[in-house]
C-alpha positions as CSV (number, residue, x, y, z in Angstrom):
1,X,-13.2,-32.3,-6.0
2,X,-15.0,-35.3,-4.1
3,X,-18.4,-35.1,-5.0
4,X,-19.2,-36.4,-1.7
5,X,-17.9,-33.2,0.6
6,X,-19.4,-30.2,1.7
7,X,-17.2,-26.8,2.8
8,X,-18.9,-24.8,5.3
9,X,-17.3,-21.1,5.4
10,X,-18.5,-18.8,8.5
11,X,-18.7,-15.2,7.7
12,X,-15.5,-12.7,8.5
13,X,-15.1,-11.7,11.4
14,X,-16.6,-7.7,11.4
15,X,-14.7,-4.9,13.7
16,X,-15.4,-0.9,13.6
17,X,-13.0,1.8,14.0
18,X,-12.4,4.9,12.8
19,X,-10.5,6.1,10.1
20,X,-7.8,8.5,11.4
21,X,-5.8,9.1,7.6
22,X,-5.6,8.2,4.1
23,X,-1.7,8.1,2.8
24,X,-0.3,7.4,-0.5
25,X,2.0,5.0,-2.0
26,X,3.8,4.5,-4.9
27,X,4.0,1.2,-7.0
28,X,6.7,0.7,-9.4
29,X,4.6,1.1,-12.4
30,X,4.1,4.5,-11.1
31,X,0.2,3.8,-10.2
32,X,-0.6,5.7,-6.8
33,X,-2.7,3.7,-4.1
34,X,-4.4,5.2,-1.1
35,X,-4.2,3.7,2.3
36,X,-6.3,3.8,5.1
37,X,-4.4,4.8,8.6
38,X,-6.8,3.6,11.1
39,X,-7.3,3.1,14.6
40,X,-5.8,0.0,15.8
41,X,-8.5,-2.6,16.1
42,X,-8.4,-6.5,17.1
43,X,-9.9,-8.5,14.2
44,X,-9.7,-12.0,13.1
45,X,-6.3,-12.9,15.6
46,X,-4.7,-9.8,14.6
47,X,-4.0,-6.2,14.9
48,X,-4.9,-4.2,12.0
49,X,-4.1,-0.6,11.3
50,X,-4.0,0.0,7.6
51,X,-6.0,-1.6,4.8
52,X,-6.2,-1.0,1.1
53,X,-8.7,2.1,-0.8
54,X,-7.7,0.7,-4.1
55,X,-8.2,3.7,-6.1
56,X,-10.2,7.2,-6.0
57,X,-13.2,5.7,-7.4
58,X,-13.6,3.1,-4.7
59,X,-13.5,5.7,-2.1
60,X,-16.1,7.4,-3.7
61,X,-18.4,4.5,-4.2
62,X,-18.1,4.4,-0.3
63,X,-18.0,7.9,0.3
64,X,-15.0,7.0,2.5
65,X,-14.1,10.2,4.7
66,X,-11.1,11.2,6.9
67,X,-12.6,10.8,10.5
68,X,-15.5,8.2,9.3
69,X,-15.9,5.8,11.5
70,X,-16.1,2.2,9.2
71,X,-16.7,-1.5,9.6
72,X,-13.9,-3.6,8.3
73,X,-13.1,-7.5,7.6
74,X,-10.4,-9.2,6.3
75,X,-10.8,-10.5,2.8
76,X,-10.4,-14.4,2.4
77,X,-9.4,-13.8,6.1
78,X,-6.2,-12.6,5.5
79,X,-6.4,-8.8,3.9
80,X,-7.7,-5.7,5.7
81,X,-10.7,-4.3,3.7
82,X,-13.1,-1.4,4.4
83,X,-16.9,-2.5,3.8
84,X,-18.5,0.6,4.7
85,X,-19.0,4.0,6.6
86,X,-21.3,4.3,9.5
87,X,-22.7,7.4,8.5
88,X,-25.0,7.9,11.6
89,X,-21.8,8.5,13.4
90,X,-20.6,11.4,11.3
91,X,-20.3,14.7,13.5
92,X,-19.6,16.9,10.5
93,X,-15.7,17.0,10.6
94,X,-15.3,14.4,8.1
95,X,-12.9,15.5,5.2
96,X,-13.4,14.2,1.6
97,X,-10.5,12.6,0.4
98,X,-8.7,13.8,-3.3
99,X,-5.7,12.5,-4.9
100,X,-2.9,14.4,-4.7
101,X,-2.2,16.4,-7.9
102,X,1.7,15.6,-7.6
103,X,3.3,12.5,-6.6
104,X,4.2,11.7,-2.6
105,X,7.6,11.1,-3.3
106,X,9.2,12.7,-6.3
107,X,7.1,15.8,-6.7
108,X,6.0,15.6,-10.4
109,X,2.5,16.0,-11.3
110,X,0.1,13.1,-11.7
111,X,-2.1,11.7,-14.0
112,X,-5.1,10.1,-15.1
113,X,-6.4,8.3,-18.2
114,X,-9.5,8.4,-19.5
115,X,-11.4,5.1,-18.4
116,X,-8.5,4.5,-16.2
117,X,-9.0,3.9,-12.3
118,X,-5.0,4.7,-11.7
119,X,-3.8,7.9,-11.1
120,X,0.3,7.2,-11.9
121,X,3.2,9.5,-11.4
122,X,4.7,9.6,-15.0
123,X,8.3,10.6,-13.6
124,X,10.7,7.5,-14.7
125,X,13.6,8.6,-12.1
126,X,10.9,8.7,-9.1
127,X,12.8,7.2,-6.1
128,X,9.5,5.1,-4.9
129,X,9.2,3.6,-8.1
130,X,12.9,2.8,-8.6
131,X,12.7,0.7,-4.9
132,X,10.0,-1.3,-6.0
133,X,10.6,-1.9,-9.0
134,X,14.0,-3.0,-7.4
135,X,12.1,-4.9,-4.4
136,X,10.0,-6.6,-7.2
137,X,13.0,-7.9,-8.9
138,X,15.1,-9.3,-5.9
139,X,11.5,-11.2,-4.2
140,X,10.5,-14.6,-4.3
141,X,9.2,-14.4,-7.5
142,X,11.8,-13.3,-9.3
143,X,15.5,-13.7,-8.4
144,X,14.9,-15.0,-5.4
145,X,17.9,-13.0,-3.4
146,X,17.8,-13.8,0.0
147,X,17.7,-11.4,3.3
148,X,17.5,-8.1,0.7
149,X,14.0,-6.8,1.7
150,X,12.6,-3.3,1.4
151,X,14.2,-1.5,4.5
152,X,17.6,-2.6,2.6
153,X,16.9,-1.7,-0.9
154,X,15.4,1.5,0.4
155,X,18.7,2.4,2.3
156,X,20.3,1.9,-1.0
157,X,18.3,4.1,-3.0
158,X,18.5,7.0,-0.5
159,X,22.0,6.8,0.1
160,X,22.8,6.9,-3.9
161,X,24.3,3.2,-3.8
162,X,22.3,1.8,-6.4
163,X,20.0,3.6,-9.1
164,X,18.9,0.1,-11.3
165,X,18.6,-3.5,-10.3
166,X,22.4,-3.6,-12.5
167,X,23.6,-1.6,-9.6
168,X,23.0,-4.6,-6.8
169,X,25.9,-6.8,-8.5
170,X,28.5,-3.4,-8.2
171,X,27.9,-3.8,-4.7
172,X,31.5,-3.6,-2.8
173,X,31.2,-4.7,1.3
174,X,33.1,-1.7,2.0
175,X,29.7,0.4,0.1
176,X,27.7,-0.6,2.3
177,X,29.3,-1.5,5.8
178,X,28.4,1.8,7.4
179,X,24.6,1.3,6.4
180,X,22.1,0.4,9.2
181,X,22.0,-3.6,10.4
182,X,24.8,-4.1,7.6
């Protein structure tokens, strides 16, 4: 760190839009994350359309509603994030968001700890969690397995190929030649 330099960073880039949904997805620890659907807008050389709610108490915070219009940035200039609602825009056909009360993609019920932002699906066998805990272990970071990316692994899972990370060495090219792109 020269003593003798000086980093000047402008402020993000700021861009409204409204708000059209809030879906859910599932981690692979089972922790549920809302996601804001929102009207495509250009910001900082891109196209955004989603961008991260983090958890039930954030949307709260920011009384985040379905149909709000909101100003967004991008994080360290890379990550969609909400800042706030413009709440002289509201026409009264806002709808409060809630978590859902059973999980998106297995059907169990959910819940929350005390002191806990997370709201989890507690099902082991749920199918969301099982592809990514699967896409966790074939990434970068991990094994490192080259041109197997979520669309694939998810095409396993659904068609009952695989049902543990064990299951990607069983693999036979006859298993998997009538997939999609395969």
């Amino acid at each position: 760190a020269p003593r003798w330099a000086v980093a000047y960073k402008f402020p993000a880039e700021i861009a409204q839009t409204r708000l059209v949904d809030i879906d859910i997805q599932v981690g692979r620890t089972g922790v549920l994350t809302p996601r804001a659907v929102l009207e495509p807008v250009r910001l900082a050389g891109s196209t955004v359309s989603y961008a991260t709610l983090h958890n039930i108490d954030f949307i709260r915070e920011r009384d985040i509603r379905i149909g709000d219009k909101v100003r967004l940035r991008k994080a360290g200039d890379i990550i969609p994030e909400i800042i706030s609602v413009i709440p002289d825009e509201r026409k009264g056909s806002e709808v409060p968001f809630e978590m859902p009360a059973f999980c998106p993609s297995c059907g169990e019920k959910t819940v929350r700890e005390n002191g806990e932002a997370a709201v989890r699906c507690i099902n082991p066998d749920c199918p969301a969690q099982l592809s990514r805990s699967i896409i966790h272990f074939v990434s970068r970071g991990a094994m490192n397995i080259d041109n197997l990316g979520e669309s694939v692994i998810e095409q396993f899972v659904s068609s009952g190929l695989i049902e543990s990370a064990a299951d990607l060495y069983y693999l036979k090219k006859e298993d998997i030649a009538s997939l999609d792109r395969l």
